[in-house]
C-alpha positions as CSV (number, residue, x, y, z in Angstrom):
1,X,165.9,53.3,334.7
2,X,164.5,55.7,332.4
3,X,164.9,56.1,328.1
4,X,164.3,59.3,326.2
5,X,162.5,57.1,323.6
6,X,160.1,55.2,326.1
7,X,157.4,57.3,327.7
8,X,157.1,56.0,331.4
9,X,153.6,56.1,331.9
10,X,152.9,54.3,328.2
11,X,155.2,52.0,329.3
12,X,153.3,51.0,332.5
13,X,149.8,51.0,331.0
14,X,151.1,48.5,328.5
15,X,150.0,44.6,329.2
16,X,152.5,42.2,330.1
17,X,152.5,40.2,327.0
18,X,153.1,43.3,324.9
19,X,156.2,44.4,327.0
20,X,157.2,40.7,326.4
21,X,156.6,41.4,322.6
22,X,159.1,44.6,322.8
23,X,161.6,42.4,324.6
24,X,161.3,40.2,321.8
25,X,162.2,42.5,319.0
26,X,164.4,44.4,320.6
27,X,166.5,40.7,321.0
28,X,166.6,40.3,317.3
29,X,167.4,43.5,316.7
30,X,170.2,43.6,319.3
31,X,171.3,40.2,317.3
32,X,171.2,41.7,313.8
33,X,173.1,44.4,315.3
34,X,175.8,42.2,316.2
35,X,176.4,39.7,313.4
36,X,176.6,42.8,311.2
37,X,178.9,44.6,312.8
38,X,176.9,47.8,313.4
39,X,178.4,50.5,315.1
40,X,178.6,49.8,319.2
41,X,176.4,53.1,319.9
42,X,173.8,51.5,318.3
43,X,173.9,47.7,320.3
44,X,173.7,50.0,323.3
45,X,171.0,52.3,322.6
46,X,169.2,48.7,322.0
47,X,170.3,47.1,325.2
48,X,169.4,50.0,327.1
49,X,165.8,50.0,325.8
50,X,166.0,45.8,326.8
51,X,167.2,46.6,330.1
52,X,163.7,49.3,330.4
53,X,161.7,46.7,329.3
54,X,163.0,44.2,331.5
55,X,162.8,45.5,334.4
56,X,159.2,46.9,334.4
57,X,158.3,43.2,333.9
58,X,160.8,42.2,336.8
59,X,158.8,45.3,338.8
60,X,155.7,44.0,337.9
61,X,156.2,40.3,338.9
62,X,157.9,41.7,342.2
63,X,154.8,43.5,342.4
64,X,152.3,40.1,341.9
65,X,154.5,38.3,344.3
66,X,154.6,40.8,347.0
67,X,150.1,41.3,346.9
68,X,150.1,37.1,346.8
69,X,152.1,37.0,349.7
70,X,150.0,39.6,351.6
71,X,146.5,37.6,350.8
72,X,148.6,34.9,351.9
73,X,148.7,32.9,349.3
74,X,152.0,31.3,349.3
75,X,152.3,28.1,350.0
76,X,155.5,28.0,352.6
77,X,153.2,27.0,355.4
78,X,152.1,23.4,353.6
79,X,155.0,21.9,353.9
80,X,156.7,20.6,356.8
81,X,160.1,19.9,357.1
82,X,161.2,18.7,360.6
């Protein structure tokens, strides 16, 4: 998904915990948005830029799953069901 406002390749230098901070605000502001009755263009410019956000951290995990799994460090193999 891409955003005019969000420059991709900002967006995937940025730590975790700081796209977790822009998740964050962008929640508040999406809830200000709402209780005041602000105009729908607005609510979904916002959710559009929570949706970006989102899923570069849902990438990213993906990601850190997928290079634990080929070190093979998962740990399906210690237990054993029969």
């Amino acid at each position: 998904m891409h955003h005019p406002l969000i420059e991709q390749k900002e967006l995937r230098k940025m730590p975790d915990d700081k796209v977790q901070e822009e998740i964050s605000e962008l929640r508040k502001k999406r809830t200000m948005v709402i209780r005041t009755n602000n105009s729908p263009e607005v609510l979904m410019q916002i959710e559009n830029l929570l949706g970006v956000y989102q899923l570069e951290l849902a990438e990213r995990s993906a990601i850190r799953i997928a290079k634990e799994k080929e070190k093979g460090t998962d740990h399906d193999d210690l237990i054993n069901v029969e």
